[in-house]
C-alpha positions as CSV (number, residue, x, y, z in Angstrom):
1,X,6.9,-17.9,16.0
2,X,10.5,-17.7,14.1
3,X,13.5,-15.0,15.6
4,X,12.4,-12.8,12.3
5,X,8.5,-12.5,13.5
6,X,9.4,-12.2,16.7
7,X,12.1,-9.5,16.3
8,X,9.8,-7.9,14.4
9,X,7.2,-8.2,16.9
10,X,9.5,-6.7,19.7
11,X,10.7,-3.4,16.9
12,X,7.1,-3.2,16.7
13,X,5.7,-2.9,20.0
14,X,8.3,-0.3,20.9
15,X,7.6,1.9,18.0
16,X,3.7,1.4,18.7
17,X,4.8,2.7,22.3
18,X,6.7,5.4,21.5
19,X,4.1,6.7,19.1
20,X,1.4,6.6,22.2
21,X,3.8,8.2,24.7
22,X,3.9,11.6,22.1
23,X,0.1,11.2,21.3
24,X,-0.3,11.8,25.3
25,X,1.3,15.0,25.4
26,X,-0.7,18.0,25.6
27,X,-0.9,20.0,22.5
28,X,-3.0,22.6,21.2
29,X,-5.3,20.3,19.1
30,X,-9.4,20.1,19.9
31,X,-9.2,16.6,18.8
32,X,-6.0,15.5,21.0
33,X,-7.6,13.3,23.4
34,X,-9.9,11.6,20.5
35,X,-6.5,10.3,18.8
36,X,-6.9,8.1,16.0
37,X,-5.6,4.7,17.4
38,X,-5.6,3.4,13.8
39,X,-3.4,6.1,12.5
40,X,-1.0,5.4,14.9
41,X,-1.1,1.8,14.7
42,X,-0.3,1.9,11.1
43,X,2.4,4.6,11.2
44,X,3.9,2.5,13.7
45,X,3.6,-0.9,11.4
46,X,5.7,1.4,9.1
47,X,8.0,2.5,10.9
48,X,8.7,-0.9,12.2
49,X,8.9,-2.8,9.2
50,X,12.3,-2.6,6.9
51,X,13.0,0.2,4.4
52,X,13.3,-2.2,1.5
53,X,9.7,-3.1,1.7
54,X,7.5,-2.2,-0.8
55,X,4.0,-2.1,1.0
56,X,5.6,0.1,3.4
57,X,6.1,2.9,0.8
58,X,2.9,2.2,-0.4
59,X,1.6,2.7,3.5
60,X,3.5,5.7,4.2
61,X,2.0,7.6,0.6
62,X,-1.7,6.3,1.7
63,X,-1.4,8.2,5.4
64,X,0.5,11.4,3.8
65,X,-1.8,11.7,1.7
66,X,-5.0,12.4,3.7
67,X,-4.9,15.9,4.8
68,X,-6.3,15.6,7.9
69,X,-3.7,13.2,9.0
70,X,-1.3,16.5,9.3
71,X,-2.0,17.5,12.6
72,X,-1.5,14.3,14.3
73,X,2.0,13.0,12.2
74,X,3.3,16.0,13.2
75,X,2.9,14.9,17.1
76,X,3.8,11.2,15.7
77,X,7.2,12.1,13.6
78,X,7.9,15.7,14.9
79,X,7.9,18.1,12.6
80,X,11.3,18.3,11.4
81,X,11.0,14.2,10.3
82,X,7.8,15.1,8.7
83,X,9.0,18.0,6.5
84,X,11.6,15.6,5.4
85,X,9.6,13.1,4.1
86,X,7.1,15.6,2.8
87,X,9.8,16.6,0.8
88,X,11.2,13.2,-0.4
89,X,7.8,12.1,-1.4
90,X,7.6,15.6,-3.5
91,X,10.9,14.9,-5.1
92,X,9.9,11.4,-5.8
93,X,6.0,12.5,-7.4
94,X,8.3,14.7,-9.6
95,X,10.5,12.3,-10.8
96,X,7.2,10.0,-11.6
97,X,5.5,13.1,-12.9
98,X,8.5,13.5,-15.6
99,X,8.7,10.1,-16.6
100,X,5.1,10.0,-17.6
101,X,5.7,13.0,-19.4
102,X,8.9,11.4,-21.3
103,X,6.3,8.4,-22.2
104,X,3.5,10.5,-23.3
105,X,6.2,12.4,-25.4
106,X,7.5,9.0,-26.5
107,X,4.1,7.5,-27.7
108,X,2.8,10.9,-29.2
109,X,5.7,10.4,-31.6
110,X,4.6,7.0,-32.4
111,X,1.1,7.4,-32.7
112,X,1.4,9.8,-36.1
113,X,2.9,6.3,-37.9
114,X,1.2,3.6,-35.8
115,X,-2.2,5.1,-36.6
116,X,-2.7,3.1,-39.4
117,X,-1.5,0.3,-38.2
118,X,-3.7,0.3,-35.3
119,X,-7.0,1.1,-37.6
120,X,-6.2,-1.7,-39.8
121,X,-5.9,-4.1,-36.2
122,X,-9.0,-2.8,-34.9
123,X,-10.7,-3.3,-38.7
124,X,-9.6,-7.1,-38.2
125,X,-10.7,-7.8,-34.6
126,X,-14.0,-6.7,-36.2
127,X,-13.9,-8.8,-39.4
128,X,-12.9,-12.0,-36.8
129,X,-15.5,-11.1,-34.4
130,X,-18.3,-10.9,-36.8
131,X,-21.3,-13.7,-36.3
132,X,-20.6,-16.7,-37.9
133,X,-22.6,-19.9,-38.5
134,X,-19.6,-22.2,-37.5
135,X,-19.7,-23.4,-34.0
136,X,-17.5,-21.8,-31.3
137,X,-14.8,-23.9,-30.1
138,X,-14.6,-24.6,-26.3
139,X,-12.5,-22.0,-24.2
140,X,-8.4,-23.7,-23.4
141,X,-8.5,-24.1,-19.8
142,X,-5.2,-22.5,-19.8
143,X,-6.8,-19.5,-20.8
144,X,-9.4,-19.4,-18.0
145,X,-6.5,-20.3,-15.6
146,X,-4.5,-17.2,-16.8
147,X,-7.5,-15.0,-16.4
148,X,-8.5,-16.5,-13.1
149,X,-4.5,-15.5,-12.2
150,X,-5.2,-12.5,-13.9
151,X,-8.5,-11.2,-12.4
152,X,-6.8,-12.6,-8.4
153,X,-3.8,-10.6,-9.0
154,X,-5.3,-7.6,-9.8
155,X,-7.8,-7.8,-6.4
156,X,-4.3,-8.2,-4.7
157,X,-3.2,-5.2,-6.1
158,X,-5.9,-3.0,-4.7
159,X,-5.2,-5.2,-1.2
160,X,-1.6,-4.3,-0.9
161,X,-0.4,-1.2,-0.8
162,X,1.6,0.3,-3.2
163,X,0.4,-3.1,-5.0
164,X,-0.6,-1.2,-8.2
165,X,2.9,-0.4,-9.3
166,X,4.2,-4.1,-8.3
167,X,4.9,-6.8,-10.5
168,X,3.5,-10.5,-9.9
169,X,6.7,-12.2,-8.4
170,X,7.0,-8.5,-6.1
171,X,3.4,-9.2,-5.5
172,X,3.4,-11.9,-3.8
173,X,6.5,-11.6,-1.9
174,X,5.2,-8.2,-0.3
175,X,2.3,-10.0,-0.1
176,X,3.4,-12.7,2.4
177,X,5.4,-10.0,4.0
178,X,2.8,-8.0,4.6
179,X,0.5,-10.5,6.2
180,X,3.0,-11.2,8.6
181,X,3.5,-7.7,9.3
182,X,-0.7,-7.7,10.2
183,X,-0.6,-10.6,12.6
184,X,2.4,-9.1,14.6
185,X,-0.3,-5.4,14.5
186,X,-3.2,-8.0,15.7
187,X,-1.7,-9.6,18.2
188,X,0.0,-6.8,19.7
189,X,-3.0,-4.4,19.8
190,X,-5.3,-7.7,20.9
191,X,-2.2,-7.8,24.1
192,X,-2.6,-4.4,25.0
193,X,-6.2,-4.8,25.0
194,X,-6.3,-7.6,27.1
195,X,-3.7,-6.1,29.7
196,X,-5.9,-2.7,29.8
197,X,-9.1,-5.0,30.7
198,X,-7.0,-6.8,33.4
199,X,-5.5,-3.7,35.1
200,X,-9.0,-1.9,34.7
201,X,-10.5,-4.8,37.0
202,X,-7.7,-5.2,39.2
203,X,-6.6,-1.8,39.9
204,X,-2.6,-1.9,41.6
């Protein structure tokens, strides 16, 4: 284990703590002693790993976005944190929002003198693609390469999160990042686990 993993490791653990040590307080919740160990494992993963990371943007979107994740990030962040990024992820939707707009605005302007165009492509692809008698030429194993890339890439994508909007080379460095960022969440919950058994069977 480098000084980077293991830093991370240590930034980790105390987050993870800190997380647990506000989940134990009472609160008016039904559901506070059933807390959801996951939820708390993976707001703590974000919270640990660095703010340039893309996955952890990605992570942070997929928990706000479940409502009934509200009650319990509340406890987690506090509610004064959790208004604020409620309201930085609102001001960044909006900005997305009004971009797609600009785009839809953008190609609606095209369309009126591309539609043509794209009639007489799509009358081609037809005229090439009709049956012939000639005999089909074998498949360039470049192209099956590039959709073999192609078709792995896009399963990456729905791995990582926040992969969708990431380009290949972002991909896979998030990618490696984010595995990293798992084995340090294994390892630590599999520790914790391990000392619980132990103190369990020898009580102090």
């Amino acid at each position: 284990m480098n000084s980077s993993e293991s830093s991370f490791r240590w930034l980790y653990l105390k987050r993870l703590r800190r997380v647990f040590d506000r989940l134990k307080r009472p609160s008016s919740d039904s559901k506070g002693s059933n807390c959801n160990i996951r939820l708390a494992a993976d707001v703590s993963l974000a919270l640990a790993a660095s703010p340039r990371a893309a996955w952890r943007h990605g992570l942070m979107s997929k928990i706000f976005c479940n409502e009934n994740n509200r009650r319990i990030l509340i406890r987690i962040l506090g509610r004064k944190r959790f208004q604020g990024i409620m309201l930085q992820r609102a001001r960044s939707q909006s900005y997305s929002v009004l971009q797609s707009r600009l785009k839809d605005a953008v190609q609606s302007k095209k369309s009126c003198s591309e539609g043509w165009k794209r009639l007489y492509v799509m009358r081609r692809r037809i005229f090439l693609c009709r049956p012939s008698a000639k005999r089909f030429e074998p498949v360039p194993a470049s192209l099956v390469a590039r959709r073999l890339v192609n078709r792995r890439t896009k399963q990456l994508q729905r791995l990582i999160p926040g992969g969708k909007s990431m380009e290949t080379s972002c991909l896979l460095r998030e990618t490696a990042d984010y595995i990293v960022a798992l084995k340090t969440q294994v390892e630590v919950l599999q520790s914790l686990v391990n000392d619980s058994h132990v103190h369990s069977q020898h009580p102090v």
